[in-house]
N, CA, C and O atoms as a GROMACS GRO file, in nm:
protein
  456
    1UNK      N    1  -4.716   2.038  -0.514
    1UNK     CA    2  -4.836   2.049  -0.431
    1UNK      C    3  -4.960   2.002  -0.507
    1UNK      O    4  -5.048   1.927  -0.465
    2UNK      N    5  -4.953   2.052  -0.605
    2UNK     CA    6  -5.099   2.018  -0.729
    2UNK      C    7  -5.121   1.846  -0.717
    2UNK      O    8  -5.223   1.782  -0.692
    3UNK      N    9  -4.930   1.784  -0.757
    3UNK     CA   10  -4.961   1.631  -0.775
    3UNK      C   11  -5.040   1.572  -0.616
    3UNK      O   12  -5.119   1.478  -0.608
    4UNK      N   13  -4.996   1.651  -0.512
    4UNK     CA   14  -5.085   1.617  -0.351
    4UNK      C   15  -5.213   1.593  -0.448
    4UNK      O   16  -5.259   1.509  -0.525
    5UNK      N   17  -5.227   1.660  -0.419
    5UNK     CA   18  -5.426   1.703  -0.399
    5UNK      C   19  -5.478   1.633  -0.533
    5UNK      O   20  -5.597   1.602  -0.533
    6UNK      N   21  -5.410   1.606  -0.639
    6UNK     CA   22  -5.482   1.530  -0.682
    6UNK      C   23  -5.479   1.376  -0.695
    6UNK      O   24  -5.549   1.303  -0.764
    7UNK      N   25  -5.351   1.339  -0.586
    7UNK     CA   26  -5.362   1.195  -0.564
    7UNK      C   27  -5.498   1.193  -0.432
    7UNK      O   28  -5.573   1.099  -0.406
    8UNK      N   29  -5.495   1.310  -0.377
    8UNK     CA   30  -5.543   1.264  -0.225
    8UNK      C   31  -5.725   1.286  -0.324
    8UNK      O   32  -5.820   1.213  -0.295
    9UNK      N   33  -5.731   1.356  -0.393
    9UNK     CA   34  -5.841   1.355  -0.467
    9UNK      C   35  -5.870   1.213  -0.530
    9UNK      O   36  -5.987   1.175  -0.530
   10UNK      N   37  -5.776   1.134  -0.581
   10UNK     CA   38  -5.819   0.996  -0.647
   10UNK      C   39  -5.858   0.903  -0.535
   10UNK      O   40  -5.964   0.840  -0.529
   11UNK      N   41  -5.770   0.903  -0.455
   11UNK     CA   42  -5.767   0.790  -0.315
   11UNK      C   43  -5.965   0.804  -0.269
   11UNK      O   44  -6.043   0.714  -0.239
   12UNK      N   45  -5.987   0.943  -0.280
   12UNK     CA   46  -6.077   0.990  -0.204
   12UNK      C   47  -6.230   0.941  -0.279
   12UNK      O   48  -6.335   0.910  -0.223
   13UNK      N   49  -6.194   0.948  -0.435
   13UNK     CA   50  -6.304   0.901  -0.496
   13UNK      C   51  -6.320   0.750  -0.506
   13UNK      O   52  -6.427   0.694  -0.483
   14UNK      N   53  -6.179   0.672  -0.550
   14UNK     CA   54  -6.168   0.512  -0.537
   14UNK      C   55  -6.208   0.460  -0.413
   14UNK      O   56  -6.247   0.344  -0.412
   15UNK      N   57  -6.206   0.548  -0.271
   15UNK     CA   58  -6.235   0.507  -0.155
   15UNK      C   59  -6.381   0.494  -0.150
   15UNK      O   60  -6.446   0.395  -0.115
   16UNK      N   61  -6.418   0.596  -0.187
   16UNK     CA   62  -6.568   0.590  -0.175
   16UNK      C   63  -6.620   0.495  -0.292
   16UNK      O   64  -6.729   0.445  -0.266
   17UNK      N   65  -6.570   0.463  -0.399
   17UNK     CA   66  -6.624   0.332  -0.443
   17UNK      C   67  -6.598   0.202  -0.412
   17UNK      O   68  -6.644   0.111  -0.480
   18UNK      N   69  -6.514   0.178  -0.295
   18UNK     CA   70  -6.479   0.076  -0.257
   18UNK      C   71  -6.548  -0.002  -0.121
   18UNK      O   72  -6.489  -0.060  -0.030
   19UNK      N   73  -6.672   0.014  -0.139
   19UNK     CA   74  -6.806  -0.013  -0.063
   19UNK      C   75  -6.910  -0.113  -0.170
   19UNK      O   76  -6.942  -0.088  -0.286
   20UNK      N   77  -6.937  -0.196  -0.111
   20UNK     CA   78  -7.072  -0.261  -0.235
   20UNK      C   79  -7.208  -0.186  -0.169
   20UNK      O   80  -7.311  -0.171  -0.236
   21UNK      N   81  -7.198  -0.149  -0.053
   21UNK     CA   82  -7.345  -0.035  -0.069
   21UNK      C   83  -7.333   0.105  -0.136
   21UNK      O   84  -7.426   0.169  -0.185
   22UNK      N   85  -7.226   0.133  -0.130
   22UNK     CA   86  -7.204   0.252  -0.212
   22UNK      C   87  -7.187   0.238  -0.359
   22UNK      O   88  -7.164   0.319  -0.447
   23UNK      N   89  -7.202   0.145  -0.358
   23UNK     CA   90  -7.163   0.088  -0.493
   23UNK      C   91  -7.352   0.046  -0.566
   23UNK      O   92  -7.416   0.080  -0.665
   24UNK      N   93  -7.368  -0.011  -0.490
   24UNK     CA   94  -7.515  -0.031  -0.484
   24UNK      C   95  -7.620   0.133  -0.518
   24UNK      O   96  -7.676   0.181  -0.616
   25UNK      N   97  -7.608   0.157  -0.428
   25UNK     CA   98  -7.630   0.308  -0.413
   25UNK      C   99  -7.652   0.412  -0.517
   25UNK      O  100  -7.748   0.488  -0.526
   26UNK      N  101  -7.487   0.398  -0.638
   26UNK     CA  102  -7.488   0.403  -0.716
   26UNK      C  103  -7.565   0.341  -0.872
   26UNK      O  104  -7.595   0.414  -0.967
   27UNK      N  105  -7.586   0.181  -0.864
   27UNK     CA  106  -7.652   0.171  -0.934
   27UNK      C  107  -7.807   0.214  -0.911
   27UNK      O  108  -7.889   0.210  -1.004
   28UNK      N  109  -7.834   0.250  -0.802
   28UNK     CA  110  -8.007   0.252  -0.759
   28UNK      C  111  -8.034   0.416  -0.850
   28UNK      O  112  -8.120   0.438  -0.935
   29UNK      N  113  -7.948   0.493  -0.806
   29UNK     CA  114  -7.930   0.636  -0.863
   29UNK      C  115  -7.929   0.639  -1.029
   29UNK      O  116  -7.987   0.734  -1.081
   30UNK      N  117  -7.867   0.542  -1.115
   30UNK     CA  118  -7.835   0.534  -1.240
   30UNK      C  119  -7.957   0.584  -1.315
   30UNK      O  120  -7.931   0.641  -1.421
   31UNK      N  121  -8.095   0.573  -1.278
   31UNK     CA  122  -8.162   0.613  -1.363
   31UNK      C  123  -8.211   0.739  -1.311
   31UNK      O  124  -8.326   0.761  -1.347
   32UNK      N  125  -8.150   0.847  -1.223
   32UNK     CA  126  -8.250   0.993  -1.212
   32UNK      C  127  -8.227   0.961  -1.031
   32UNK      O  128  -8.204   0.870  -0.952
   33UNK      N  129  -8.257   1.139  -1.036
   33UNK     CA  130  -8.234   1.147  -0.894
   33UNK      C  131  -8.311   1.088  -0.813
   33UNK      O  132  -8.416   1.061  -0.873
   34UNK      N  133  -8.316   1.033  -0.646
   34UNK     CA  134  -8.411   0.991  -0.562
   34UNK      C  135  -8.427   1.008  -0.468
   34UNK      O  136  -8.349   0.948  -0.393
   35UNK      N  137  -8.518   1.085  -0.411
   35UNK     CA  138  -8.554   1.117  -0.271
   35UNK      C  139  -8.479   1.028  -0.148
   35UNK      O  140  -8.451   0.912  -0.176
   36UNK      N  141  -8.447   1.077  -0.017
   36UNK     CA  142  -8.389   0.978   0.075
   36UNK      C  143  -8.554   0.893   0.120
   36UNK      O  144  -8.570   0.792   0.188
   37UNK      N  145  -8.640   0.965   0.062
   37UNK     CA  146  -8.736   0.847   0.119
   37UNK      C  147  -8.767   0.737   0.070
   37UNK      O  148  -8.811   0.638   0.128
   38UNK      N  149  -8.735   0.759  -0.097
   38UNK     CA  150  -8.719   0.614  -0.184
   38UNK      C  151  -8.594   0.526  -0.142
   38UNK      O  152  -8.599   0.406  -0.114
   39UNK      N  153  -8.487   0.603  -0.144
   39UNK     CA  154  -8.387   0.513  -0.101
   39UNK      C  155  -8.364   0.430  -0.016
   39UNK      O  156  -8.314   0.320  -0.040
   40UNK      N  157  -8.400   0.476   0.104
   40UNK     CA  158  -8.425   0.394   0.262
   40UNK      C  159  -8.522   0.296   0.229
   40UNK      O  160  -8.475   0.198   0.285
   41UNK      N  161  -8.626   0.259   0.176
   41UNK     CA  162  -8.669   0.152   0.148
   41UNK      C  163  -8.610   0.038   0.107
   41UNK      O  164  -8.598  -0.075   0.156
   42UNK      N  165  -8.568   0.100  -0.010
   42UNK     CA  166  -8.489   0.014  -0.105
   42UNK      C  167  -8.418  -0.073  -0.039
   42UNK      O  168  -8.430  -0.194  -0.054
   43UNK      N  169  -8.310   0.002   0.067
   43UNK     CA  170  -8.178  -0.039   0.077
   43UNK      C  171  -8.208  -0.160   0.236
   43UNK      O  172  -8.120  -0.238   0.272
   44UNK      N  173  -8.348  -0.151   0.310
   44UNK     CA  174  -8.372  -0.201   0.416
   44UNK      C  175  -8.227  -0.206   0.498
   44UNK      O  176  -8.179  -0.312   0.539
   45UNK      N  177  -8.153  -0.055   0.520
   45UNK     CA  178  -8.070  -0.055   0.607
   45UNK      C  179  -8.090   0.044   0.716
   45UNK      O  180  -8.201   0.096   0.706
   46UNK      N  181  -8.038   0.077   0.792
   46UNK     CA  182  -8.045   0.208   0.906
   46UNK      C  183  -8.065   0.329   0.798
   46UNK      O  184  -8.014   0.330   0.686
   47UNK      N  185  -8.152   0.433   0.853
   47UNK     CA  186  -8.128   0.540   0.801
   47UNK      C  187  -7.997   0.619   0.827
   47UNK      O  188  -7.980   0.723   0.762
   48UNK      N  189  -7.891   0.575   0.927
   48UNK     CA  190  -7.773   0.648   1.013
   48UNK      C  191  -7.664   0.538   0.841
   48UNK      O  192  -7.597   0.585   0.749
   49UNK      N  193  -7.694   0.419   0.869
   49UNK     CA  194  -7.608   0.342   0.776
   49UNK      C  195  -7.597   0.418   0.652
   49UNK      O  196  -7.486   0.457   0.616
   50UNK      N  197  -7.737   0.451   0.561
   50UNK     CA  198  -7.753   0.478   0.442
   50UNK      C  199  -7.710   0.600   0.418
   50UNK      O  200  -7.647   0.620   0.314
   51UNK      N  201  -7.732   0.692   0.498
   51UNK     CA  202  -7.676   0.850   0.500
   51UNK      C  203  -7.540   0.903   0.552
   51UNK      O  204  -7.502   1.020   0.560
   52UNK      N  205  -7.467   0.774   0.593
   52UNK     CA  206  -7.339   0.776   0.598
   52UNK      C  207  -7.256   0.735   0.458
   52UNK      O  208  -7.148   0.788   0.428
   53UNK      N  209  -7.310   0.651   0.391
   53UNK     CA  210  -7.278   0.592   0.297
   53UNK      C  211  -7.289   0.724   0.164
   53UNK      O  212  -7.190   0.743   0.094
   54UNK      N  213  -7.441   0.822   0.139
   54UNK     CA  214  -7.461   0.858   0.076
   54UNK      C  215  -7.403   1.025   0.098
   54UNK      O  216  -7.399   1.127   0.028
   55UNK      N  217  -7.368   0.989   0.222
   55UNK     CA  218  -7.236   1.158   0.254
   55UNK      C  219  -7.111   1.139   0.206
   55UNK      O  220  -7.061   1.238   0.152
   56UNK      N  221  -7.028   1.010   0.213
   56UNK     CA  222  -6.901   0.954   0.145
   56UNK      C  223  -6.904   0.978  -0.030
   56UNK      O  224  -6.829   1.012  -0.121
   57UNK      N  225  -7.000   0.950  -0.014
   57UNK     CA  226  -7.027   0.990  -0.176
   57UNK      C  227  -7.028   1.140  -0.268
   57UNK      O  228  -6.977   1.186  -0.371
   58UNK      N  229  -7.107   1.172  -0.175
   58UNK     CA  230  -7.139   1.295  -0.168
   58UNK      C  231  -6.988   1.416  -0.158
   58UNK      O  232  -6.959   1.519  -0.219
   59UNK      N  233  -6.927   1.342  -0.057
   59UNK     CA  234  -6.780   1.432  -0.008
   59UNK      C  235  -6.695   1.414  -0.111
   59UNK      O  236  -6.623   1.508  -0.147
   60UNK      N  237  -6.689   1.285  -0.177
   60UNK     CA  238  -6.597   1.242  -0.287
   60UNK      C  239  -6.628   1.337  -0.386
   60UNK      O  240  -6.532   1.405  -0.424
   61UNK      N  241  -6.784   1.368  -0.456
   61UNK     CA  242  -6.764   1.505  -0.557
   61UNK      C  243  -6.830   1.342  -0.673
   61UNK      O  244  -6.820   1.334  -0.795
   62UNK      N  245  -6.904   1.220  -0.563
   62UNK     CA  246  -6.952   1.175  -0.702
   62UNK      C  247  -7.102   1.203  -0.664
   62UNK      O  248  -7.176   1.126  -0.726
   63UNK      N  249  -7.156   1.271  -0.601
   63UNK     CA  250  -7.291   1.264  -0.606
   63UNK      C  251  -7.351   1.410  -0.586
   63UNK      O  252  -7.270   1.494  -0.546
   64UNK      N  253  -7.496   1.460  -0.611
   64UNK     CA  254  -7.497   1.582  -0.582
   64UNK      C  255  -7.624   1.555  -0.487
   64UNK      O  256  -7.688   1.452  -0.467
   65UNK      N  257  -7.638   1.710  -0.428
   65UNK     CA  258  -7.748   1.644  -0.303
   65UNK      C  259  -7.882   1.817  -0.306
   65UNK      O  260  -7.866   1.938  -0.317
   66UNK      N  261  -7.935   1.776  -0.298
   66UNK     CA  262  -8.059   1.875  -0.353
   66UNK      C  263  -8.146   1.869  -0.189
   66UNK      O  264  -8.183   1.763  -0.139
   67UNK      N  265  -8.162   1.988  -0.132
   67UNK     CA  266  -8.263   2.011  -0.032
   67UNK      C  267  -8.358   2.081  -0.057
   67UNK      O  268  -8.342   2.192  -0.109
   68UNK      N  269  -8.509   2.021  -0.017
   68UNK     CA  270  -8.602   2.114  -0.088
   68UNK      C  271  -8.705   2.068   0.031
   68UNK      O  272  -8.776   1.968   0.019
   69UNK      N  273  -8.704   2.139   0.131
   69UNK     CA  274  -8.805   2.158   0.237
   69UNK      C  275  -8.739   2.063   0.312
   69UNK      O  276  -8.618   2.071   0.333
   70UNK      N  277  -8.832   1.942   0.369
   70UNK     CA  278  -8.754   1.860   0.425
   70UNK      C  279  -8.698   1.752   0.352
   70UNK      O  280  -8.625   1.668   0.403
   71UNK      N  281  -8.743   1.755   0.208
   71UNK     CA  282  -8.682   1.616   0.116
   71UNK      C  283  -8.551   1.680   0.082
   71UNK      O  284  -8.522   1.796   0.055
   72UNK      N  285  -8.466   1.548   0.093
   72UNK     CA  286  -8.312   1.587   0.075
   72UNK      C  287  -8.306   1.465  -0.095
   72UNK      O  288  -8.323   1.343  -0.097
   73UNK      N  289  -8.283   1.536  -0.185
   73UNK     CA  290  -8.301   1.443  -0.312
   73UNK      C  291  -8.075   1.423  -0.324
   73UNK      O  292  -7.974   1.488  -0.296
   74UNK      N  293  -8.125   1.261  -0.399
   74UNK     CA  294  -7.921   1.276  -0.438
   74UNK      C  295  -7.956   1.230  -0.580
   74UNK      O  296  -8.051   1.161  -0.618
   75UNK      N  297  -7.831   1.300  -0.666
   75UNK     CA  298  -7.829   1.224  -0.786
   75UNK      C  299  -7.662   1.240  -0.836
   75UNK      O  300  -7.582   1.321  -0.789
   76UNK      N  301  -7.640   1.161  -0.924
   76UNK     CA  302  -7.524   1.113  -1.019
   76UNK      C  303  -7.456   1.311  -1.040
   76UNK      O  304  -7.510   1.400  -1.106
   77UNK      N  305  -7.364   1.317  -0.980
   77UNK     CA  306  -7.286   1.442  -1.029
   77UNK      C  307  -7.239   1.431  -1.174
   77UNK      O  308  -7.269   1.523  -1.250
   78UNK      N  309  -7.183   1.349  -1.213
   78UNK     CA  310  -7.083   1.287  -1.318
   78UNK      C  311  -7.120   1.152  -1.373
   78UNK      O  312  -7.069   1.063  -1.305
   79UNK      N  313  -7.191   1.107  -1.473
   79UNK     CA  314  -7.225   0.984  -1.494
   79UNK      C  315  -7.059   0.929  -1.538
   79UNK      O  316  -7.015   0.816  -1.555
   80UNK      N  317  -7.018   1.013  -1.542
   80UNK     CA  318  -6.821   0.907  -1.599
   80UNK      C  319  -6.804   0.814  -1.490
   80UNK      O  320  -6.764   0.700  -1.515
   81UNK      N  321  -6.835   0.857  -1.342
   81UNK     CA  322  -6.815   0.736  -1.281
   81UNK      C  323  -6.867   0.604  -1.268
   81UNK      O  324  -6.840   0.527  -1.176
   82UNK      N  325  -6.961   0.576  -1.388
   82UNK     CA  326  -6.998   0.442  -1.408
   82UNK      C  327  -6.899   0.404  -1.553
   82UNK      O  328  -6.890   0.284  -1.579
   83UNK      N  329  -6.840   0.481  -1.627
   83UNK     CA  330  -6.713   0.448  -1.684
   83UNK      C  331  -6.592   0.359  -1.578
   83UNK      O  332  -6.549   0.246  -1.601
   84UNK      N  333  -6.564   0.428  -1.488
   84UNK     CA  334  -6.478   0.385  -1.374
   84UNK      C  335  -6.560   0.227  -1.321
   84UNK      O  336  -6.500   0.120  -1.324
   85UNK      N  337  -6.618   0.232  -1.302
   85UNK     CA  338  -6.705   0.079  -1.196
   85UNK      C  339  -6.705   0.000  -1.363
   85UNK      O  340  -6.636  -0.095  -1.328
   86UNK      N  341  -6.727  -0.024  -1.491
   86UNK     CA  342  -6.739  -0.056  -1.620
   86UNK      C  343  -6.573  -0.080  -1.661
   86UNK      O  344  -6.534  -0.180  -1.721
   87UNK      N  345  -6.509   0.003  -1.629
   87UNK     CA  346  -6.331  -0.067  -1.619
   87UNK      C  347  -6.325  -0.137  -1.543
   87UNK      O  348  -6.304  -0.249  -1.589
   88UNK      N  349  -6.336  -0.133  -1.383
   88UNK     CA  350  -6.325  -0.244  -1.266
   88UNK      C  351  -6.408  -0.336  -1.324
   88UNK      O  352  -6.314  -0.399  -1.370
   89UNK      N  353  -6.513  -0.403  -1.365
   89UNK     CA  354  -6.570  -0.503  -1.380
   89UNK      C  355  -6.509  -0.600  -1.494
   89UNK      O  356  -6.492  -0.721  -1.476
   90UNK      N  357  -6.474  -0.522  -1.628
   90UNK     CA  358  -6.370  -0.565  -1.677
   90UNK      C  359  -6.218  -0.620  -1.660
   90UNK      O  360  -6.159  -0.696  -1.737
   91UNK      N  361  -6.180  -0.572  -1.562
   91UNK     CA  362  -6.054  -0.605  -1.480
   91UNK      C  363  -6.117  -0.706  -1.430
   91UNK      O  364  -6.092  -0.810  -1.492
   92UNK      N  365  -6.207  -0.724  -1.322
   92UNK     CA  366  -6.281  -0.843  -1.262
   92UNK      C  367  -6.300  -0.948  -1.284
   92UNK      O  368  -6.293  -1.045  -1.208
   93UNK      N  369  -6.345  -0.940  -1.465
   93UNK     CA  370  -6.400  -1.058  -1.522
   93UNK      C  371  -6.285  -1.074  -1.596
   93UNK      O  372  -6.308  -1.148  -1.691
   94UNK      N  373  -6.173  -1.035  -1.593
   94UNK     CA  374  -6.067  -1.106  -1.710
   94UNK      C  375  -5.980  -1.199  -1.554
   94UNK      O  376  -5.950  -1.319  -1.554
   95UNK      N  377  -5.961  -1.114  -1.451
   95UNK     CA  378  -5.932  -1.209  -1.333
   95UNK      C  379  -6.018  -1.372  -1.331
   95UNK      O  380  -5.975  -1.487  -1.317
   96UNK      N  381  -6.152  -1.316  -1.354
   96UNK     CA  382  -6.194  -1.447  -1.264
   96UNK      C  383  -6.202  -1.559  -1.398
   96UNK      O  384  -6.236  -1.674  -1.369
   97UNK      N  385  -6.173  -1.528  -1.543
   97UNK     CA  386  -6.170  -1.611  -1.611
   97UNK      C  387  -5.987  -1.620  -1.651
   97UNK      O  388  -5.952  -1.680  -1.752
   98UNK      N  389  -5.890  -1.557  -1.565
   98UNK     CA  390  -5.773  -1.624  -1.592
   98UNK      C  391  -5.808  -1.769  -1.473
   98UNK      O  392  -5.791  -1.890  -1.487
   99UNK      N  393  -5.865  -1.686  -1.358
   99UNK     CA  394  -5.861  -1.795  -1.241
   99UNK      C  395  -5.950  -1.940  -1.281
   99UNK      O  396  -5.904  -2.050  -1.250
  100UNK      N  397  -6.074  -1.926  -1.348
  100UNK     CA  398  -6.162  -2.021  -1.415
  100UNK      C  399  -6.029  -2.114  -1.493
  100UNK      O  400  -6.004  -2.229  -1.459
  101UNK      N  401  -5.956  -2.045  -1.595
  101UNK     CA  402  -5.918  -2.092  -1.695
  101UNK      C  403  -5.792  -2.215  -1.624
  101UNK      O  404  -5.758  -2.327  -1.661
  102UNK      N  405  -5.751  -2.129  -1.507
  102UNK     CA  406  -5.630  -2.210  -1.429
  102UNK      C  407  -5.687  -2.311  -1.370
  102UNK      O  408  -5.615  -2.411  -1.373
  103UNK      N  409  -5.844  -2.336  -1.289
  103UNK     CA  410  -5.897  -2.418  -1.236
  103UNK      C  411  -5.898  -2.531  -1.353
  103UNK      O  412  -5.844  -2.639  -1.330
  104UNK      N  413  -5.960  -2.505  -1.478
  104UNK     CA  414  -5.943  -2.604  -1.574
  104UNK      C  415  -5.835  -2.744  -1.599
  104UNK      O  416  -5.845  -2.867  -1.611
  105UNK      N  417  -5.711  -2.618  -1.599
  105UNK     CA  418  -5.602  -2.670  -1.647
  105UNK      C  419  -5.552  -2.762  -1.504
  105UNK      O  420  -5.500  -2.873  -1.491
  106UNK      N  421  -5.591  -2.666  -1.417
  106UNK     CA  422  -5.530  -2.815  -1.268
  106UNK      C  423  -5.615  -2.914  -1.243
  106UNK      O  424  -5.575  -3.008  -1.175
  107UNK      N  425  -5.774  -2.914  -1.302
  107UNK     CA  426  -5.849  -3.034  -1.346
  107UNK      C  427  -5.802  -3.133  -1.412
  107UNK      O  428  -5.778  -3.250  -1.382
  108UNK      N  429  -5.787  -3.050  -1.542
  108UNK     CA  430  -5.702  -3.187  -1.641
  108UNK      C  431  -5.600  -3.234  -1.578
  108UNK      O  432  -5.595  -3.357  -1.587
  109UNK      N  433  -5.506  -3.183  -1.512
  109UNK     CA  434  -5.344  -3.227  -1.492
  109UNK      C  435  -5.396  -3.333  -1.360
  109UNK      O  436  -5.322  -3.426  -1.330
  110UNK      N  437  -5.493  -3.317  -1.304
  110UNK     CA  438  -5.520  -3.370  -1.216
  110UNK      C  439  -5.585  -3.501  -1.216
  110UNK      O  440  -5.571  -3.596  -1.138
  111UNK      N  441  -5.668  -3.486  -1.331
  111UNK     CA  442  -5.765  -3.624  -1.435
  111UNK      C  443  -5.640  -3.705  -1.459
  111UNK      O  444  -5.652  -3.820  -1.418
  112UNK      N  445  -5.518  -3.676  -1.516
  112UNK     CA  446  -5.411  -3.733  -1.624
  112UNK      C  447  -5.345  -3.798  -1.534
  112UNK      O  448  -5.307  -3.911  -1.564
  113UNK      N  449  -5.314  -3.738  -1.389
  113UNK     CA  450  -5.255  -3.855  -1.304
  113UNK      C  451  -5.306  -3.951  -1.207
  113UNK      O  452  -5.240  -4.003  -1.118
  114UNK      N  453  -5.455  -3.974  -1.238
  114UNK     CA  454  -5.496  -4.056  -1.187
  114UNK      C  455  -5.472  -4.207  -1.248
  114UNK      O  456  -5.519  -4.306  -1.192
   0.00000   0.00000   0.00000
């Protein structure tokens, strides 16, 4: 039962990083918490868009959410999850320079039989 809940726990956090506004979101947060009234600027999206995005987050257990009158502040629960997005980018960039490196090589092979 334990191994459940903590796959449905991983799915749940990888899901919610598998958004580039949430992802975004995240980097906007990186330096200190921010009011939803800074954020909605920022993001020039729906306020329904942005606060859907920043509840996914929120539900995942990567963000924390602070109410204080009517300002609703969010910030970074866990900065480890920019460890996690800092592995994916690494994975990313060794992809796109095997794929670079293959474009090369079907250049040359391609130069040679002309």
């Amino acid at each position: 039962m334990a191994h459940k809940s903590v796959s449905d726990l991983r799915v749940k956090i990888l899901s919610a990083l598998s958004d580039p506004i949430r992802l975004e979101l995240l980097e906007f947060l990186a330096n200190g918490e921010r009011c939803v009234c800074e954020i909605l600027p920022a993001f020039q999206r729906s306020q329904s868009t942005i606060s859907k995005h920043l509840n996914i987050l929120y539900e995942a257990g990567i963000l924390e959410r602070k109410i204080d009158g009517k300002r609703t502040v969010y910030l970074i629960k866990d900065p480890q999850v920019f460890d996690i997005i800092r592995l994916v980018d690494s994975l990313a960039l060794k992809q796109v320079s095997r794929l670079a490196e293959a474009g090369r090589i079907l250049e040359r092979s391609l130069q040679i039989r002309r």
